[in-house]
N, C-alpha and C positions, 0 to 999 in steps of 0.2 A: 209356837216354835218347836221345832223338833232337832235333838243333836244326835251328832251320830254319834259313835263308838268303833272305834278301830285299835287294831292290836299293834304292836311296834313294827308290821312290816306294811300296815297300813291298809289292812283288806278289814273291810266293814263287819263287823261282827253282828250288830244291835243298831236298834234307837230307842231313845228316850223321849216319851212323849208326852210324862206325868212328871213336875215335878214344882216345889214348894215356891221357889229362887231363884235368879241365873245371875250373877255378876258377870261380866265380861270384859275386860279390860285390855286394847291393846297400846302398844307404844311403839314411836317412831326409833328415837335411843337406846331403848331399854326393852326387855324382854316379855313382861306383860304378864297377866295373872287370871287366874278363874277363881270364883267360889259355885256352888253345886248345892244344893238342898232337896235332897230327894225324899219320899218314902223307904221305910226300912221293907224289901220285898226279897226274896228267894233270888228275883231277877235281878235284882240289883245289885245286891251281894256277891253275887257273880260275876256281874259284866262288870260293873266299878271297880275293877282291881289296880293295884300301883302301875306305872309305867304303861296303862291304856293312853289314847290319843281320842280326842272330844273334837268335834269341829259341829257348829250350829247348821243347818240347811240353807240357811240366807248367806253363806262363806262356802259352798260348795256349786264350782262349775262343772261337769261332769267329772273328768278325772284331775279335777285342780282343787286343791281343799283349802283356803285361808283362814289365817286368825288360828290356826291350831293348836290346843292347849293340851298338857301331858299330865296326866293326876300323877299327884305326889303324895299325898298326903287322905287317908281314909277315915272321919270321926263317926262314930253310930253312938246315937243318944237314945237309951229307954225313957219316957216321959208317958206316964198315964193317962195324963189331964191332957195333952194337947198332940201326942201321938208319938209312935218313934221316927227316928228320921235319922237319914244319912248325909253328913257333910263332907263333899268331896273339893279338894282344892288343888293349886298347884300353876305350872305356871305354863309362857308357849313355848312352842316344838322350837324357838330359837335360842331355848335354854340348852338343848344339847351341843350346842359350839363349846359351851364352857365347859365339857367332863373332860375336855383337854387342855392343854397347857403349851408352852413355847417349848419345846424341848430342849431344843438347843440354840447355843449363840446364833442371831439372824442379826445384819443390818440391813434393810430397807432403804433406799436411795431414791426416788421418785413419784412416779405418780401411783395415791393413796389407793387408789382401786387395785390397781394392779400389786399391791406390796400387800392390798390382806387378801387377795386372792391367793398367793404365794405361802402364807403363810400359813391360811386354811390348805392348802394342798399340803403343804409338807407336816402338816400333824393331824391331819384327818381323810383327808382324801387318797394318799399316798406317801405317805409315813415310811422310813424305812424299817419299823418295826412294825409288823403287819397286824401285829396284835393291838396298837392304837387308831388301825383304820375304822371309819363308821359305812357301812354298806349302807349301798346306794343314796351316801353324799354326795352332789352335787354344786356345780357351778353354774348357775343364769348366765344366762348370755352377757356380756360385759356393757353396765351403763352408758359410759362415755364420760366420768366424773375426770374431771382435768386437775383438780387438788394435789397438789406437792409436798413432799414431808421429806427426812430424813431422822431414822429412831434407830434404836436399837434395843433388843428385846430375847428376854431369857426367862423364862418361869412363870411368865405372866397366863392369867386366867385369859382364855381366847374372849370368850364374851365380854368381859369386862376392859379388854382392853378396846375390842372390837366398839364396845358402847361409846369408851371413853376419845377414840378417836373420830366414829362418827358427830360425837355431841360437838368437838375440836371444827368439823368439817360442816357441819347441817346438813349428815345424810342421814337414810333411814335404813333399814337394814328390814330382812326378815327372812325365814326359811317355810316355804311352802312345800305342797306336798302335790306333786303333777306325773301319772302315772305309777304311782307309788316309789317314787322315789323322793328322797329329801331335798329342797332344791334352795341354795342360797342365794340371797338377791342383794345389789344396795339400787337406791334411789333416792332419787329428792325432790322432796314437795313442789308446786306449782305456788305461784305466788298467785295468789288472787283479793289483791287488795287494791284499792282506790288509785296506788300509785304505778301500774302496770296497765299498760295498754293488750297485752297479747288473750288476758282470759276474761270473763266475765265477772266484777267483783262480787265476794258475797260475805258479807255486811250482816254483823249480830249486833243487835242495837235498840234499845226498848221503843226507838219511832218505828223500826221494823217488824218489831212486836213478835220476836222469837229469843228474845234473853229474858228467861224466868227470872233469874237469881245470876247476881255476880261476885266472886269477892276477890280483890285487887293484893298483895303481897309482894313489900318490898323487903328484904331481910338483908342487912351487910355487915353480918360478925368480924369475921378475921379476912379482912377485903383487901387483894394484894393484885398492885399490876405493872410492880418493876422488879428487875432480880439482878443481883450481881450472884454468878455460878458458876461455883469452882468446880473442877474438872479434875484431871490425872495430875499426880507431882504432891510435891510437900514444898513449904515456904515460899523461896522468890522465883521456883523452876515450877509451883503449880499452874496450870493452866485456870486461867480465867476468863468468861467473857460475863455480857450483861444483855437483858432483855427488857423491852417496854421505855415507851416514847414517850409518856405522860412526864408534863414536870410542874412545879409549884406545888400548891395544895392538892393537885389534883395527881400527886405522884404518891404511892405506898410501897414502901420499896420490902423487898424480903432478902435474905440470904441461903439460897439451895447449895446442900450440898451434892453436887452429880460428879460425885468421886466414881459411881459404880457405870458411869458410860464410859466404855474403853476403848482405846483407840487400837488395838489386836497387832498393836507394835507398827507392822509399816502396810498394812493390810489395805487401809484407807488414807486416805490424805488428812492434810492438816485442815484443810478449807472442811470436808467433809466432816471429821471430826467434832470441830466447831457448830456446824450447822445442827446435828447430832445433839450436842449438848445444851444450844438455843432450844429445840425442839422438845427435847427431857425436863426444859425449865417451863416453858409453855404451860406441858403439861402437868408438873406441880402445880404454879399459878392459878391454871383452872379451877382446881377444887377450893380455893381461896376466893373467888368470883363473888358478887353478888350475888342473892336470887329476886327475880321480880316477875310476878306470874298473874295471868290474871283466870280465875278458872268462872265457868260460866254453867251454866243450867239450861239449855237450848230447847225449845220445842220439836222431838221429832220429827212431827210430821206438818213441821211448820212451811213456811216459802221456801227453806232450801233443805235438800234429804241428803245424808250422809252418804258417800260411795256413789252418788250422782252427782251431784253438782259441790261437792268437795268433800276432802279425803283425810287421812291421815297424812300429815306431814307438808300441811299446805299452809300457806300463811295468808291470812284472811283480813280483814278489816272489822276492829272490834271496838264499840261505845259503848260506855256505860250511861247510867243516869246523870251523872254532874257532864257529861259532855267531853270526858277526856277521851280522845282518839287516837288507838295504836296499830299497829299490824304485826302480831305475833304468829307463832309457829304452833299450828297445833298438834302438839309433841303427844299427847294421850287421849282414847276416846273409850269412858266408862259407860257400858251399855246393862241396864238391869230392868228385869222383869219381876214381880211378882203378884201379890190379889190386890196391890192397890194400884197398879199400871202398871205400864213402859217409862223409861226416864235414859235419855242422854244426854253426859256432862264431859263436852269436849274441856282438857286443859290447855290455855294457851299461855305460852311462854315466851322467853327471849324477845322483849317489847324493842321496837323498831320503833321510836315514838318520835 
């Protein structure tokens, strides 16, 4: 395997064709990460500087670069007995969404694609203060994602909200690099499990004989999925509503307080408002959720190859050895090389069981 090396405007400087390690990690939700273990060289020390762009040869279509990862982080170890070496880390190129922020009060009213496309326009793309724009930011071409929201937002980390709302939605997000410009995308996995007629299923399953290793986690700490939440006002003029259908034993209810969603005096309606403030409770909620995951050990170059016959953000059909069978989403896919092989361990999540 061979990675390139590119400068922050995206023109190939180097490659790298020696080296100890490769971790590779990307994620559908979430922004993704590298580690790098090279020799301590002249060459390296050079090209390896902060804020360089890394993309692997097997993620490059002529002028389209995926999976692109930004070093942050540079360790160089002297070691006598086993050599020196440089550890280079850090995370992907869709960590630059977050060096920005909400700037100013926005409320969003509709459809989810179109409300963060809006939002990355007015603090990145075309900012009224020009000194917060990112050259050659971009917009993909718009999905077609039909998801409805109603938020409101001030201050919030772009990325983090951007994760937090696709995790809400099950889309995936990412920013590629096509032409040398930055190019942001959302998308959504393909369903390719036993209960879909439109793809071909594909099936990790020790009769199939491409699941090394599995390990199955269910975790429910502070597990919450009703809310009564308060709004604007004090005593019997504060606004109230509530979220979440569950009832009997199967109801945990919480108390949010979403004083801080406003209603900008007559700006928005009451109905809107409201929805707003449902929406604000949601997503508290979420981070109260259970987590139940199943993460697996896969044969690469088993019956089905990664980025051919399925992807990042696809939801698959998965057994283990006692025979429980789910259809989860596979939200991450860890790729590493070193002297003792190749190894991919897709994470599957959010069980559909």
């Amino acid at each position: 395997m061979d990675i390139y090396v590119l400068d922050s405007t995206a023109q190939i400087l180097d490659m790298i064709d020696n080296f100890e390690s490769i971790i590779w990690t990307v994620q559908y939700f979430n922004v993704g990460e590298f580690e790098l273990i090279v020799p301590v060289t002249e060459k390296n020390i050079a090209l390896l500087q902060k804020d360089r762009l890394l993309c692997r040869d097997k993620d490059r279509n002529g002028d389209i670069w995926r999976n692109v990862m930004i070093i942050e982080n540079v360790k160089t170890v002297a070691d006598y007995e086993n050599g020196d070496s440089m550890t280079i880390s850090g995370r992907g190129l869709k960590s630059i969404v977050g060096r920005r922020v909400v700037w100013q009060q926005t409320n969003l009213a509709g459809n989810v694609e179109t409300g963060i496309r809006q939002v990355l326009t007015e603090n990145i793309i075309a900012p009224a203060d020009e000194k917060r724009k990112i050259d050659n930011f971009i917009l993909d071409e718009p999905a077609g994602i039909t998801d409805t929201f109603d938020t409101q937002l001030l201050g919030e980390d772009l990325d983090e909200w951007i994760m937090s709302t696709c995790q809400t939605y099950g889309l995936g997000w990412d920013v590629y690099i096509k032409d040398r410009k930055f190019v942001f995308i959302l998308y959504k996995g393909c369903d390719r499990s036993y209960g879909q007629k439109d793809n071909l299923p594909v099936v990790f399953s020790d009769e199939f004989d491409n699941l090394l290793a599995s390990t199955y986690t269910y975790e429910r700490a502070e597990f919450k999925n009703a809310a009564l939440v308060a709004g604007e006002g004090e005593g019997v003029n504060q606004r109230t509503t509530t979220v979440g259908d569950s009832g009997g034993l199967e109801r945990y209810e919480a108390y949010i307080d979403g004083s801080s969603v406003s209603s900008n005096g007559t700006i928005i309606t009451e109905e809107q408002y409201y929805k707003m403030l449902q929406d604000y409770a949601k997503d508290e909620l979420s981070t109260t959720s259970f987590t139940e995951s199943f993460e697996g050990n896969v044969i690469p170059d088993g019956n089905y190859n990664l980025n051919e016959d399925y992807f990042l953000g696809d939801v698959v059909q998965v057994i283990n050895e006692y025979g429980i069978s789910a259809t989860p989403r596979i939200v991450e896919i860890i790729e590493s090389e070193d002297e003792n092989g190749k190894s991919t361990v897709p994470t599957f999540s959010t069980w559909e069981v």
